[in-house]
C-alpha positions in Angstrom: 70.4 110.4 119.0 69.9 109.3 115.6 67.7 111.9 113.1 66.8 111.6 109.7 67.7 114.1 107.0 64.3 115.6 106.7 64.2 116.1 110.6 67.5 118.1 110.0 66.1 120.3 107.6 62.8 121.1 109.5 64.7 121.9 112.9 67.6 123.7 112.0 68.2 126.3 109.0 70.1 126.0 105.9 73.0 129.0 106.6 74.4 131.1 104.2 76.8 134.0 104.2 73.6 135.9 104.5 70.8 134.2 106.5 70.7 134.8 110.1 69.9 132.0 112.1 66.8 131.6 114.7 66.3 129.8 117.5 65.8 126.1 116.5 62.6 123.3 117.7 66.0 121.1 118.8 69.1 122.6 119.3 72.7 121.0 118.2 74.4 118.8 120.3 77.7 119.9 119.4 78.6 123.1 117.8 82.5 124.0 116.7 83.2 127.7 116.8 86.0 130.1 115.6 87.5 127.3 113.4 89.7 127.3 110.0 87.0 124.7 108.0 87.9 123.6 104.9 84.3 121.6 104.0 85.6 120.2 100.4 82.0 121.4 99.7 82.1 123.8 96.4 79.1 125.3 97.6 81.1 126.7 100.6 84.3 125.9 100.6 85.3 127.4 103.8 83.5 128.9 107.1 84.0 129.1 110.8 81.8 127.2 112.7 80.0 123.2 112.7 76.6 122.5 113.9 75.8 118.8 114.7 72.2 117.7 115.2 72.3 113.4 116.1 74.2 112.1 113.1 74.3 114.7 110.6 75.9 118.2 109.7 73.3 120.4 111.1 74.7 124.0 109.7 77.9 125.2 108.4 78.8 129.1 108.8 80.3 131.6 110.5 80.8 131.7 114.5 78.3 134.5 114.4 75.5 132.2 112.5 76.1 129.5 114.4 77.2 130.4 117.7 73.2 131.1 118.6 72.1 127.9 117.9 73.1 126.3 120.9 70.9 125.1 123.7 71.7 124.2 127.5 72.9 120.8 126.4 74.4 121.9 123.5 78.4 121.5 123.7 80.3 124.3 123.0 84.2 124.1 121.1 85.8 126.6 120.8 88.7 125.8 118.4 90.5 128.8 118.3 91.4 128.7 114.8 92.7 124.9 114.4 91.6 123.3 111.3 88.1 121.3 110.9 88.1 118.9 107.9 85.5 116.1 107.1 87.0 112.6 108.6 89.1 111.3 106.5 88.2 108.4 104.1 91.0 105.8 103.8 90.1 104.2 100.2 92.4 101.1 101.0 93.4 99.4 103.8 93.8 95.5 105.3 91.7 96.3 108.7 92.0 93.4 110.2 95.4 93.4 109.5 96.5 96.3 110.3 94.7 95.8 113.8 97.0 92.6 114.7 100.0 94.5 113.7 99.7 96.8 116.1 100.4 94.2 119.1 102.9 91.9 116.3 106.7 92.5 116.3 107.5 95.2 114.3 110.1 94.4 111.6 109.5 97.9 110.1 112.2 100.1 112.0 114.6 97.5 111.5 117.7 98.5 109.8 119.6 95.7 109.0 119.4 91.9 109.3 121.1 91.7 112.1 118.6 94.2 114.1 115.8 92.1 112.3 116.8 88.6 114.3 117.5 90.8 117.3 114.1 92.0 117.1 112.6 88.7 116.3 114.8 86.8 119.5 113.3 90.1 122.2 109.7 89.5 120.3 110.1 85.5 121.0 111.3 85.4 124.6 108.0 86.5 125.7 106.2 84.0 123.7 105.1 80.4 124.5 107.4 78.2 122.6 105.1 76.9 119.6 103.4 80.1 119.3 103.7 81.4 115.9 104.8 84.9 115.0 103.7 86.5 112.1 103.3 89.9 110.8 106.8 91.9 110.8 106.5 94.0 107.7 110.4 94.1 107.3 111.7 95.9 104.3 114.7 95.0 102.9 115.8 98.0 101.0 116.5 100.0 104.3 119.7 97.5 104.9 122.7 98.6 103.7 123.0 96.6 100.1 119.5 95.4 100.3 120.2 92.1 100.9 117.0 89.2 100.6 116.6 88.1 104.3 117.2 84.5 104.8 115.8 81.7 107.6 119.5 81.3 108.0 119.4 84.7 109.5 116.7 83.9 112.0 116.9 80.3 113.1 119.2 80.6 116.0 116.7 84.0 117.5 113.5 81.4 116.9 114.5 78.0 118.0 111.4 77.1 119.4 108.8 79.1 117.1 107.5 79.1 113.9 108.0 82.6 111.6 106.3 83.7 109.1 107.2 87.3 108.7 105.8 89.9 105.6 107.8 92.2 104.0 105.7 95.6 104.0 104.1 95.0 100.6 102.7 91.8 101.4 104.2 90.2 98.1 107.0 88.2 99.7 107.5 86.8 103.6 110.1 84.9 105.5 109.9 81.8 107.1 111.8 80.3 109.7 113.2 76.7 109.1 110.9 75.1 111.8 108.3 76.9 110.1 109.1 76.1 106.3 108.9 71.8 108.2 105.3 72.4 109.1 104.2 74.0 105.9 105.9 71.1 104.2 108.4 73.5 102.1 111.5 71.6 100.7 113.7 71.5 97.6 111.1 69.4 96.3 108.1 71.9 96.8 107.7 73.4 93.1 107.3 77.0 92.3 103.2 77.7 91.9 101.5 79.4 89.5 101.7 82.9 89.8 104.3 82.4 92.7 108.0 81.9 93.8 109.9 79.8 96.0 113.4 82.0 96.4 116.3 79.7 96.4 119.5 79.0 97.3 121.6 79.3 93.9 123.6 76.6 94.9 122.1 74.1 96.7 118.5 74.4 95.6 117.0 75.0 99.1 114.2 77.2 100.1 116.0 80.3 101.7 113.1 80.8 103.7 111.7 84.0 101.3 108.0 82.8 99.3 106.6 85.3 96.6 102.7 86.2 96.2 101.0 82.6 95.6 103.8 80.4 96.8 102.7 82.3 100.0 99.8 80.2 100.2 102.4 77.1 100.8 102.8 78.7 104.5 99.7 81.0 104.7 97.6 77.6 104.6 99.5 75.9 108.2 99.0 78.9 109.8 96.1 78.1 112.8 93.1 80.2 112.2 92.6 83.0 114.6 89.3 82.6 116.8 86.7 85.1 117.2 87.8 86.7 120.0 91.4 87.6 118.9 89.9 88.9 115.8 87.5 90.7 117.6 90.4 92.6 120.0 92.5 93.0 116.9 89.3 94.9 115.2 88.8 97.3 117.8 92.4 97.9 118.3 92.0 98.4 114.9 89.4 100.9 114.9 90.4 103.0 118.0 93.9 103.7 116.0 91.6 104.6 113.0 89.4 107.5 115.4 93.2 108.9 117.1 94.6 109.9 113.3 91.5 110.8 112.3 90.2 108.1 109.8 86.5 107.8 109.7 85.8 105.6 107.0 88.0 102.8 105.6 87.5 100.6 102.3 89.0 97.3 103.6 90.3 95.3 101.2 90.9 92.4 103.2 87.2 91.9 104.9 86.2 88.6 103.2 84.2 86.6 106.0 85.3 88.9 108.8 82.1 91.1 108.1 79.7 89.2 110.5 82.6 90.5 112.8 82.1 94.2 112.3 78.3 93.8 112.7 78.9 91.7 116.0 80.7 95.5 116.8 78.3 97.8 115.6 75.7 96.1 117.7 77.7 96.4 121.1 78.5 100.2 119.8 81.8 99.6 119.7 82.7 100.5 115.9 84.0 104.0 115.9 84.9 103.5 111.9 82.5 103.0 109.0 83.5 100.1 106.6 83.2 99.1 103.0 83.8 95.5 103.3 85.4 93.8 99.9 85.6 89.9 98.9 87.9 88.5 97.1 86.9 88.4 93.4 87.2 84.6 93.4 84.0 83.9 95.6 82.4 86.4 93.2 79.1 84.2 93.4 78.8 84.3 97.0 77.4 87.9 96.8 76.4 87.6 93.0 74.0 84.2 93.4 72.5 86.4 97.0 71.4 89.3 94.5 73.6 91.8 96.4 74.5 94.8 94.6 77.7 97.3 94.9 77.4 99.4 98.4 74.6 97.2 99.8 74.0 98.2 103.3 74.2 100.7 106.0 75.7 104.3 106.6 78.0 102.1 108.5 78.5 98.5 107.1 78.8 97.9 103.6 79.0 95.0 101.1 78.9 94.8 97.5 82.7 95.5 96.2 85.6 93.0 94.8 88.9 92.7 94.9 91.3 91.2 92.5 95.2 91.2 91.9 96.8 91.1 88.4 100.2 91.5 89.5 102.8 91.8 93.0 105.2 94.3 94.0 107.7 96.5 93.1 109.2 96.0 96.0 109.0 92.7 95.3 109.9 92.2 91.5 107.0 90.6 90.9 105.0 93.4 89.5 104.2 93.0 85.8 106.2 95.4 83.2 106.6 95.1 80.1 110.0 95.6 79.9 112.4 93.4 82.3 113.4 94.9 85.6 116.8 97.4 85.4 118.4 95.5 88.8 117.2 91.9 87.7 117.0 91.5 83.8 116.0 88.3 84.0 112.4 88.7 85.2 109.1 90.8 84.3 107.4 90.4 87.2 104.9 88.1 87.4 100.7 87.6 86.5 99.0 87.0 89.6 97.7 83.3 89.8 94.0 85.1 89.6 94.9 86.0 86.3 95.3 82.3 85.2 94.0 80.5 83.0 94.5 83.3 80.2 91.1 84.9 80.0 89.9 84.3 83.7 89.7 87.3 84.9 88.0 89.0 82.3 85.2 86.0 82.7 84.9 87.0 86.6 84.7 90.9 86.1 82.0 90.4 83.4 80.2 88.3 85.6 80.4 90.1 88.7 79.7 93.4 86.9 76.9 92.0 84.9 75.0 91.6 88.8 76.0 95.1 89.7 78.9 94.4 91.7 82.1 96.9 92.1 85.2 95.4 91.0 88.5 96.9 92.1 91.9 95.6 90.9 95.5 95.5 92.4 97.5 96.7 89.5 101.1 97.7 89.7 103.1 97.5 87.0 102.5 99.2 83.3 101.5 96.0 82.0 99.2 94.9 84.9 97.8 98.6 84.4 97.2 98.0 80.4 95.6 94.5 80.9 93.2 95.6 83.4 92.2 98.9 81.8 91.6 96.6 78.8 89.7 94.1 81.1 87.4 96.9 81.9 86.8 98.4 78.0 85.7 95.1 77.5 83.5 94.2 80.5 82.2 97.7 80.2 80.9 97.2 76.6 79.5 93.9 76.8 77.5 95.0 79.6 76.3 98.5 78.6 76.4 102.0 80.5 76.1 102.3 84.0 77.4 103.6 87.1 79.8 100.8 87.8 83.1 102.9 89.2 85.5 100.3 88.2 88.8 101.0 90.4 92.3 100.3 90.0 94.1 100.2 93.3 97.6 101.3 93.6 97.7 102.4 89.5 101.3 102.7 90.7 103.3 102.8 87.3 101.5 103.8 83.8 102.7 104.3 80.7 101.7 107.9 79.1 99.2 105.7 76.7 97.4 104.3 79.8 96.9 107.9 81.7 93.9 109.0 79.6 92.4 105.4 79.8 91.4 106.3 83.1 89.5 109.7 82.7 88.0 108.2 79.3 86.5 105.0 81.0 85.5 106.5 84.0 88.1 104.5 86.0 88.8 105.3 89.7 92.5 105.7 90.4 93.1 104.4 94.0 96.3 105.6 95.0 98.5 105.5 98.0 100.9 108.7 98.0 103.0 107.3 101.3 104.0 104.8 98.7 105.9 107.6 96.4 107.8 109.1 99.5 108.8 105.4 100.3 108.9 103.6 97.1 110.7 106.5 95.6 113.8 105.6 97.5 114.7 103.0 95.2 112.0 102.9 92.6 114.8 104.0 89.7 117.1 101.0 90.5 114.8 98.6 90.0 113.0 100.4 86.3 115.4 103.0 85.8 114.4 106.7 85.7 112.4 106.7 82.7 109.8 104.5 83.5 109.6 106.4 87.0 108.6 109.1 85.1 104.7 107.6 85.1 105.1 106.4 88.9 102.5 107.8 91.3 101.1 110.4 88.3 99.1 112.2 90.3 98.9 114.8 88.5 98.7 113.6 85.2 96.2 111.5 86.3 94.1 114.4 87.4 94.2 116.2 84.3 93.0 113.4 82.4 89.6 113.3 84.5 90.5 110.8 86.9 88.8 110.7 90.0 92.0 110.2 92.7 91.0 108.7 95.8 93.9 108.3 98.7 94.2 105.8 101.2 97.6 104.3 102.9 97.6 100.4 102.3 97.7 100.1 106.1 99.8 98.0 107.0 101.8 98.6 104.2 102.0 102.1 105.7 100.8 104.1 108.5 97.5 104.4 108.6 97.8 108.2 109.8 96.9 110.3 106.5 99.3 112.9 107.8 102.6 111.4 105.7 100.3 110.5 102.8 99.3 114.2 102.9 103.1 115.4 102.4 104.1 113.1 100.2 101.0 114.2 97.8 101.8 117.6 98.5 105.8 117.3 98.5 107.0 114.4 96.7 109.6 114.3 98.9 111.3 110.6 99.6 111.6 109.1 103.1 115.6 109.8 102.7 115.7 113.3 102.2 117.3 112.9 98.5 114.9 114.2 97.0 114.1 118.1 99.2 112.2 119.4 96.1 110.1 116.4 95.0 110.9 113.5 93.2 109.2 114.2 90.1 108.1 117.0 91.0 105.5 117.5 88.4 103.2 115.1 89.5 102.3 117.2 92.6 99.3 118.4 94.0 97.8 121.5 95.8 97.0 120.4 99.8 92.9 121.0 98.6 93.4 118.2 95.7 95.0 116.0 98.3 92.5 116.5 100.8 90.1 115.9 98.7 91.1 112.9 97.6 91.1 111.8 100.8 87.5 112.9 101.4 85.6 112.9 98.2 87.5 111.0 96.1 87.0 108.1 98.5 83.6 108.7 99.0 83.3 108.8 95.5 84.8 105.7 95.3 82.4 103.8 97.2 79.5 105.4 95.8 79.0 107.6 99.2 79.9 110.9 97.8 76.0 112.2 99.0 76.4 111.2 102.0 79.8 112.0 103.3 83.3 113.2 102.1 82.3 117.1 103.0 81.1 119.1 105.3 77.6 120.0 104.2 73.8 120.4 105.9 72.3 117.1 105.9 75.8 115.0 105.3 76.6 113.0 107.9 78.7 114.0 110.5 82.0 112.7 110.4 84.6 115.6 111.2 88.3 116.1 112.3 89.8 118.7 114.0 93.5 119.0 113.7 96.2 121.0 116.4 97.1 122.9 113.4 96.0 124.9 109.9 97.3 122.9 107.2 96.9 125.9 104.8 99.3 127.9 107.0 101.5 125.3 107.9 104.5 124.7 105.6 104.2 121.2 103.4 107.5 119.8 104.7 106.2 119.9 108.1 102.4 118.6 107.2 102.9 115.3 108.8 103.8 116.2 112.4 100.0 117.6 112.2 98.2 115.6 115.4 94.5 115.1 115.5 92.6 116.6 118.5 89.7 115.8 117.9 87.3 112.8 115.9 83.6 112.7 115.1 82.0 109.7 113.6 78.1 109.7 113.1 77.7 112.7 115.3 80.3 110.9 118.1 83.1 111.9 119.4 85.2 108.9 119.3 88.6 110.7 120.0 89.5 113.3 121.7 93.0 114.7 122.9 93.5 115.3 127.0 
């Protein structure tokens, strides 16, 4: 049952601490009782109980206030004092993506080349031979000397099929040698712009490792997916978003898949609302339509752009502008977006001049600087408006840059997983002082940024439980680091939740309608097995969702 915001407010009361609550014309169809919620509402932070009336937040207040409202069909749950929250928002993700890798060998766990062929050769065996296999998101910095993986390393465990394997990030992948012959990849193939083909020192030949754009040189003999494994990756996708609790995502990655998600939607079977972003490149296809930032439904969205100035850390090829500490010999690298000189400013004028959101990958300090600069400038040849400009990942920053954000209104779209992981090794590669501005979530906040959390899915788990702890703890994925890894840049559990709430609402322009739990918002809700505000941090992610409500739906639910 669907009900407008004005039917809300004429069938059931607007609670306070104080009002007592009267029999209502309809009565909820689901009311939570005797809970911990924390509503990221400043109106009322906290209360007991949840009404739900269709697709919106009925009434928030105690169990006393609320309890009453129910009617014979009304269901009753009782949480016995586990915590409520508003569904979590998940600012960036690759959807799609993420929905493949969750039936793609996993490359992740591996700890060591050798368990990465092993891996690979189990993966294959049950494989037609021809088939390719893709996906992986290996990570080399978990082997013992963090060694580059090589199609040396993999040939005799894929004899008869093609691999093109990413490392977490998505800034560098491996290819097999039978699939480097169908791309066409040799010693002749030339570096592209904004790309590299890793190389054997000695002999010139591709070692099978391609960097951001030479990716393309593979990416493009890839055979297209059909619609129908896109469609079973997306609800894979989307059921593993309702079991940890993510009721929104911003997917980065959406391009021409969104006539997918409304194929969904109309058979009911999308349990997650989506923002979906283009690339910046195809600007015009939504700019020449007339369609404007957060064009759309409660549930489908258009209107946003994504761009990439730089790579990785992970994969030297973000842009500093100092050399790397472990490989002196490199800054990083511009993306090839960002050339011709001057190109990317042209297409973020452009596309912000038809009222179009434009969010940029930006890793490094000097990726950071050139797109904050991008932004002063687009900003002031276009005049004031509400145009929520995002950087996503704002990953390292010098001290200059920090108050650039706050000043120019510039959403910071973080990923805190990427601090408990990245901070591993992050002061090998660019030594401890410039680590000093990595992941500044703190400092960012205290400028006047607007934070807003997501994972990177599949960089990492989509489950905002770790991102939780590593925002709250700063602690590293190897235990070096027990009282945070610079430690100052932590934040309380409510600033990290409600980054993940309201700071991603916020940074799709949907803060009135969701990211809190509020009469009339809709009703997107999590209950967890646990009270985060009584549990200690360290043990934050081993939280487990029982419970998931998208537009007034219970789409997951714990047996």
């Amino acid at each position: 049952m669907k009900t407008t915001l004005a039917a809300v407010a004429l069938c059931l009361p607007m609670l306070n601490s104080t009002s007592q609550a009267k029999a209502p014309a309809l009565a909820p169809d689901l009311i939570i009782i005797n809970a911990a919620v924390h509503t990221m509402d400043p109106a009322r932070p906290t209360a007991e109980a949840v009404a739900v009336l269709g697709n919106r937040i009925a009434a928030v207040g105690t169990t006393e206030e609320i309890r009453p409202l129910a009617g014979p069909a009304t269901r009753v749950i009782d949480a016995a004092g586990k915590l409520v929250l508003p569904g979590f928002n998940d600012a960036h993700v690759h959807f799609l993506m993420g929905g493949f890798s969750l039936s793609n060998v996993d490359l992740r766990e591996a700890q060591s080349p050798e368990e990465m062929a092993r891996r690979l050769h189990d993966y294959a065996r049950k494989l037609p031979k021809g088939r390719w296999i893709l996906g992986g998101d290996w990570d080399h910095e978990s082997w013992p000397g963090a060694p580059l993986p090589t199609r040396q390393m993999i040939d005799a465990a894929t004899p008869d099929n093609p691999v093109w394997v990413n490392r977490l990030d998505g800034h560098m992948a491996l290819a097999n040698s039978l699939a480097l012959k169908l791309a066409g990849v040799s010693r002749e193939t030339k570096d592209p712009p904004g790309g590299v083909i890793v190389r054997d020192p000695q002999t010139g030949e591709p070692t099978g490792v391609l960097k951001d754009a030479a990716e393309d040189l593979v990416e493009r003999a890839v055979p297209e997916k059909s619609f129908e494994e896109k469609h079973i990756a997306a609800r894979a996708a989307s059921e593993h978003a309702a079991q940890v609790g993510v009721t929104s995502v911003t997917d980065m990655s959406a391009g021409d898949d969104v006539g997918l998600y409304q194929y969904m939607l109309e058979r009911g079977e999308l349990k997650t609302r989506i923002y979906a972003i283009r690339s910046i490149v195809s600007w015009e296809t939504l700019g020449k339509a007339g369609v404007r930032a957060a064009f759309g439904s409660d549930m489908l969205r258009i209107g946003g752009l994504k761009g990439f100035a730089d790579g990785s850390l992970g994969s030297s090829t973000a842009l500093f502008f100092e050399p790397y500490s472990d490989t002196p010999n490199t800054r990083g690298l511009l993306f090839d977006q960002m050339l011709p000189e001057g190109i990317m400013l042209q297409r973020v004028m452009a596309a912000d001049k038809r009222g179009l959101q434009v969010m940029i990958h930006a890793i490094g300090d000097e990726a950071n600087k050139r797109i904050l600069d991008i932004y002063q400038e687009a900003a002031a040849a276009n005049g004031p408006r509400d145009r929520r400009f995002r950087i996503e990942h704002a990953q390292h920053l010098r001290a200059s840059e920090i108050p650039r954000f706050g000043s120019q209104k510039v959403v910071a779209s973080m990923q805190p997983y990427h601090a408990a992981d990245d901070g591993r090794w992050c002061d090998k590669r660019i030594g401890p002082e410039r680590s000093k501005g990595t992941y500044a979530f703190r400092s960012l906040l205290e400028a006047g940024a607007v934070l807003a959390f997501g994972s990177d899915w599949t960089v990492a788990p989509l489950n905002p439980m770790p991102g939780l702890k590593a925002a709250v703890t700063r602690q590293t994925l190897d235990g070096k680091h027990p009282d945070g890894w610079h430690p100052e840049q932590k934040l309380t559990l409510d600033e990290a939740l409600h980054a993940f709430t309201v700071g991603s609402a916020y940074a799709e322009f949907a803060e009135h309608a969701k990211g809190s739990l509020a009469p009339g918002k809709l009703a997107d809700l999590v209950m967890l097995d646990r009270d985060l505000y009584q549990t200690p941090a360290e043990q934050i992610d081993r939280a487990r969702v029982l419970l998931t409500l998208v537009d007034g739906r219970i789409v997951w639910e714990a047996r």
